[in-house]
N, C-alpha and C positions, 0 to 999 in steps of 0.2 A: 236657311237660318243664318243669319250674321253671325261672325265671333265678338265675344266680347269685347272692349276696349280697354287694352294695354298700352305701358310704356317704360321705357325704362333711360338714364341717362350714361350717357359716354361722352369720350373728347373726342373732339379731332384738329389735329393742330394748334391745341391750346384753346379753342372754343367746342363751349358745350354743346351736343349734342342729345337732342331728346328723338328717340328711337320708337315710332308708336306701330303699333298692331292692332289689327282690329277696325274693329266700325265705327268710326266716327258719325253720329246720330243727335239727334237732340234728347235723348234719355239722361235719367239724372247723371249717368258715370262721365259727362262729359263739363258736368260744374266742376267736380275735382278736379279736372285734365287743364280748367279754363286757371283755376286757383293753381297750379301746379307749373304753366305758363308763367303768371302772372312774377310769381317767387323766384323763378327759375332767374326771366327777363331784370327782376328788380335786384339781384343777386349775383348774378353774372357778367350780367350788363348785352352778353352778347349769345346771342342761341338758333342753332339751329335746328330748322324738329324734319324728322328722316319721315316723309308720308309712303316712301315707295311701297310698305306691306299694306297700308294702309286701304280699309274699303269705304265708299262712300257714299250709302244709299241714299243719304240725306245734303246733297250739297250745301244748302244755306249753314249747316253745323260749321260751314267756314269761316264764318265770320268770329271767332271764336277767335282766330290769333290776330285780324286787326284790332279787336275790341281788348284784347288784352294788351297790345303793345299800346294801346292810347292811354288806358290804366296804368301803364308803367313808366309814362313818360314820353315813351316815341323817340324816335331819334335825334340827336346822339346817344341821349340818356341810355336805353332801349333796342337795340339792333337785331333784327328777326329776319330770317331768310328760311325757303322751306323747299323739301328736297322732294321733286315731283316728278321728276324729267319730262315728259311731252303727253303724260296720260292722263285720269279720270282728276287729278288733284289740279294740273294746268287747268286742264278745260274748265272743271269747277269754279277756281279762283277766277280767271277771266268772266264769269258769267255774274258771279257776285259781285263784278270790279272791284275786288280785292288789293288786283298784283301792281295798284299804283305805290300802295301801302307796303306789300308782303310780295317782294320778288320769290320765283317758284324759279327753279334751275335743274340739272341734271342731275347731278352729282354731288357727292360732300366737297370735292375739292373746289370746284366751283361754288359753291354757296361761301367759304372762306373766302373766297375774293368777292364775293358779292355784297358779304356783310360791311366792308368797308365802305361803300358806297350810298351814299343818301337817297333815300325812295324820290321816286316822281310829285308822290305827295303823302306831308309826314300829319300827324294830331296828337293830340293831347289834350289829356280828358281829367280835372281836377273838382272835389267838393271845393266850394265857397264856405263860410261861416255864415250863418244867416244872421247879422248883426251891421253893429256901428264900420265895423275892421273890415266886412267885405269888400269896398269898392278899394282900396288900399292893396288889402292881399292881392284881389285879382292883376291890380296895376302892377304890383311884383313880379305874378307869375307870368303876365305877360311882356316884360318886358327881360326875363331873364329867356322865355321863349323865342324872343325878335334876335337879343344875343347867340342863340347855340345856332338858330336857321339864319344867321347871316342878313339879318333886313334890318339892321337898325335904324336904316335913311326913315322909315314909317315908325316909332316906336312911340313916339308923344301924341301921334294920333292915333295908333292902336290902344296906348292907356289912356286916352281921354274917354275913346268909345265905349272904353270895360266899364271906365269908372262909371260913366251914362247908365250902360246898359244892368251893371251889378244894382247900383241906385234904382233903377227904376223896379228892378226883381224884387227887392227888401223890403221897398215900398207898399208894391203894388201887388206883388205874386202873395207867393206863398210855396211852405213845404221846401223840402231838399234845393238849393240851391246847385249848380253844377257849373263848371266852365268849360268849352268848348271851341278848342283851337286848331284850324286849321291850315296849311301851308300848302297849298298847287301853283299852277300854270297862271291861276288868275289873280293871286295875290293868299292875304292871309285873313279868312273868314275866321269874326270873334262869334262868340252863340254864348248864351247863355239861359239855362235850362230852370223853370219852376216849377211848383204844381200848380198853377192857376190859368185856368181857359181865357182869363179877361187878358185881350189885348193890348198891350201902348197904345197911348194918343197919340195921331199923327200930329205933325208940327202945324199942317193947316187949319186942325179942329182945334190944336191945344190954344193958336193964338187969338181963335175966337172967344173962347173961354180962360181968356187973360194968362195963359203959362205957356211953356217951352216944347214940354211934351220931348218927341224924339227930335229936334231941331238941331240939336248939336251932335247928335248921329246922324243924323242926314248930312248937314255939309263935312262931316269928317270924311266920310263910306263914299265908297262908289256907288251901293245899295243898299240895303234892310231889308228884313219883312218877319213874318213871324210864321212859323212850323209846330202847324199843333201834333200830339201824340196821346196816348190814354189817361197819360196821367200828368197833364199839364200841358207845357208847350217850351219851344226854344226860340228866343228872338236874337235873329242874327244880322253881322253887320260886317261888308266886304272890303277891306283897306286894300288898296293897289299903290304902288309905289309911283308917286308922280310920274316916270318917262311911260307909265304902263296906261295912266289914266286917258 
């Protein structure tokens, strides 16, 4: 029988620490834990959660602190480091590839030096309006996002793509609008999230049928394509930074 899932908060060294016990599982006690992350990260700024009592029958339950640090903004906004040292919470994190997002370390003292340091790869995960103001807002957030990760050489071609892609979701989708920001090794992947299964036009159908379609996502991006899920789909679009292309 698992123990329940507890926690509780402490400092160390000026940064917060969340001290958890217990089972980490996909049962309801772990939406609390997820909303309790969330306020922690948006509040603190910087947090570290202590997994070593921590049990883990349920590994995927881990994904639970990258999906929150993308709700909260991601780094710098957001800084999340988690204290696992080389057992069942490492291996986990590694398997979910988590720890590009969510370094896992030994110690509290080491995680304090860890938090300083920028993930391998950071996200940020924002609602859109679903209106006239969406392609707009998103061109904001995403260019206040090229600002904190240091890319601004790509920033007029990341907000052209948002504004494309926000436009075409308004248009065409439907349901929750979502934005979807990524930052790795390859560059910085925009996504942008509807409820509706119908795809874009590609730019070779659109200009048989007299329009644009995705044409000016395509020569902006390195790629595109669309990622469907249950309840709509995400179409995303890859900007690289000229010397990278």
């Amino acid at each position: 029988m698992t123990a329940e899932l507890t926690w509780s908060v402490d400092d160390h060294d000026g940064v917060a620490v969340l001290d958890v016990r217990g089972a980490l599982t996909l049962r309801p006690s772990v939406t609390g834990f997820g909303a309790t992350l969330r306020k922690l990260l948006l509040d603190r700024g910087r947090l570290i959660v202590d997994l070593t009592a921590t049990q883990l029958p349920w590994p995927a339950a881990l994904t639970v602190f990258p999906t929150a640090l993308a709700h909260a903004g991601g780094w710098p906004l957001a800084r999340l480091v988690l204290v696992g040292g080389h057992g069942p919470a490492s291996s986990a994190l590694q398997a979910v590839a988590a720890t590009a997002e969510v370094p896992v370390v030994a110690d509290r003292a080491a995680a304090v030096s860890e938090i300083e340091r920028r993930p391998r790869r950071v996200r940020r995960r924002s609602d859109l309006p679903d209106s006239v103001i969406g392609p707009s807002f998103a061109r904001a957030l995403v260019r206040a996002a090229c600002l904190d990760w240091e890319i601004g050489a790509i920033d007029d071609r990341c907000a052209a793509v948002v504004s494309e892609l926000v436009t075409n979701a308004t248009q065409h989708g439907g349901g929750r609008l979502v934005l979807l920001l990524t930052l790795d090794e390859r560059g910085l992947t925009i996504g942008v999230q509807d409820g509706s299964a119908v795809e874009p036009v590609a730019p070779s159908l659109a200009v048989e049928r007299g329009g644009f379609g995705m044409r000016v996502v395509e020569e902006l991006s390195e790629s595109w394509g669309v990622l469907h899920h249950q309840d709509g789909k995400t179409v995303w679009a890859l900007v690289r930074p000229e010397a990278a292309r």
